[in-house]
N, C-alpha and C positions, 0 to 999 in steps of 0.2 A: 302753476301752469293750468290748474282746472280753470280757477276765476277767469282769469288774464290768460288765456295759452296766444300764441304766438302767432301762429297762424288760424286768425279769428274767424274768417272765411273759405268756406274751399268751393269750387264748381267744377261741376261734372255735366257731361252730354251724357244723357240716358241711350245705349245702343239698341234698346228694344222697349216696347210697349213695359211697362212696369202696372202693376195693379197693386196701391195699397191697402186694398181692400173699401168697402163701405162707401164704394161707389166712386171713391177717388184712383182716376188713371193718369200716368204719365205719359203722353203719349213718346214714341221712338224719337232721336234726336233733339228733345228738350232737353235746353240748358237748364240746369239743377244747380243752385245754391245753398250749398248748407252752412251752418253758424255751427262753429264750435263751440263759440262762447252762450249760445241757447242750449245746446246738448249737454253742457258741464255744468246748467244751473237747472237742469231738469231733476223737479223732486221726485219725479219716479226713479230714477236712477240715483240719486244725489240726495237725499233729506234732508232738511235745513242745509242746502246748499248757502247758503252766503257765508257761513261761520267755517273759520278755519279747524280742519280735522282731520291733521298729518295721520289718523287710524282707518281714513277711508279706505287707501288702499290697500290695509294689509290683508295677507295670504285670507285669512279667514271672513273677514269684512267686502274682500270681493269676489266669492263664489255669489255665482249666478248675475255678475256684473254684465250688462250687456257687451258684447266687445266692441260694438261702436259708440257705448255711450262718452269714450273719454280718447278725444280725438288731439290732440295738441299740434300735432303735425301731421295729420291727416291720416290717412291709411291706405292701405295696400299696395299695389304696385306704384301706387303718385303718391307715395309719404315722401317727404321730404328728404332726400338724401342725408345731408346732413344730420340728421335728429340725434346720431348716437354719437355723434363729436360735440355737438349741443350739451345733449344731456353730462357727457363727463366734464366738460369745461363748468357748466353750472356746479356741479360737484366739488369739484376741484376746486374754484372759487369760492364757493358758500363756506366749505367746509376749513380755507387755510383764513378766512375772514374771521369766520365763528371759532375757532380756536385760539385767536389772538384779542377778540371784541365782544362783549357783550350787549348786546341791538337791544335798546332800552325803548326809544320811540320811531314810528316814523313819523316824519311829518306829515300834520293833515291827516295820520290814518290811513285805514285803507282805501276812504270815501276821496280824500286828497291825491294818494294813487290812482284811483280811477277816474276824477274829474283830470286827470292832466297824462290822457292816456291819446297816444296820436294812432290813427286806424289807417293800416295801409296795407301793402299787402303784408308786410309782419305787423304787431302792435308793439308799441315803445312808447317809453313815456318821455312826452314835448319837450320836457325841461329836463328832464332827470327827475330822480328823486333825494329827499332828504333825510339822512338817518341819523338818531344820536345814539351814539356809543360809549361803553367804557372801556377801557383797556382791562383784559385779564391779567389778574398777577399771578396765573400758570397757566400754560398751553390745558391743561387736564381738564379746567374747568369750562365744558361744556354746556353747562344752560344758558338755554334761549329766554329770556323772558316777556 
């Protein structure tokens, strides 16, 4: 959800003058656009962000994280209701796939993923996507490869 988060876009009315400093102002009642999917490949926050690295966010890798730098479903009072039936359904599914399958390739990669990515107000991909799999011969064995 960093690379790809879901809701790639959000906008906001600014209800008052904003200054971010260095001469740049917002004025009151501008509509504000922000990119999630810019915020979650920023290397100040993110280093070598394009490379997958399920250790981002653990406990001790994100002290001093910004709290806005990793938006997937926006935040605060307009986050998306749903995000926390999302997030367990993703769980739930990934988790009873990967204990039955071993995810060998996707197709095309991640560059394949992303050339066939449809932008709306969620992001999904056009076609789907294509994954090869092996079957596990135990639930136990869980790597990903």
């Amino acid at each position: 959800m960093r690379p790809f988060p879901p809701a790639p876009v959000l906008s906001r009315q600014a209800i008052k003058k904003i200054n971010l400093g260095e001469g740049h102002i917002i004025p009151a009642e501008t509509s504000i656009i922000i990119s999630a999917c810019t915020a979650h490949r920023d290397p100040r926050h993110f280093p070598d962000s394009e490379n997958f690295d399920p250790g981002r966010f653990s406990p001790q890798n994100s002290v001093g994280l910004h709290p806005y730098s990793y938006i997937p479903f926006g935040l605060g009072r307009r986050m998306c209701v749903g995000h926390v039936l999302v997030t367990i359904e993703t769980k739930t599914i990934l988790s009873t796939v990967l204990r039955r399958y071993r995810v060998t390739e996707i197709e095309g990669g991640i560059e394949g993923l992303a050339e066939n990515l449809k932008m709306s107000f969620a992001i999904s991909p056009a076609k789907g996507f294509r994954i090869k799999s092996l079957p596990r011969s135990h639930p136990s064995q869980m790597c990903v490869t």
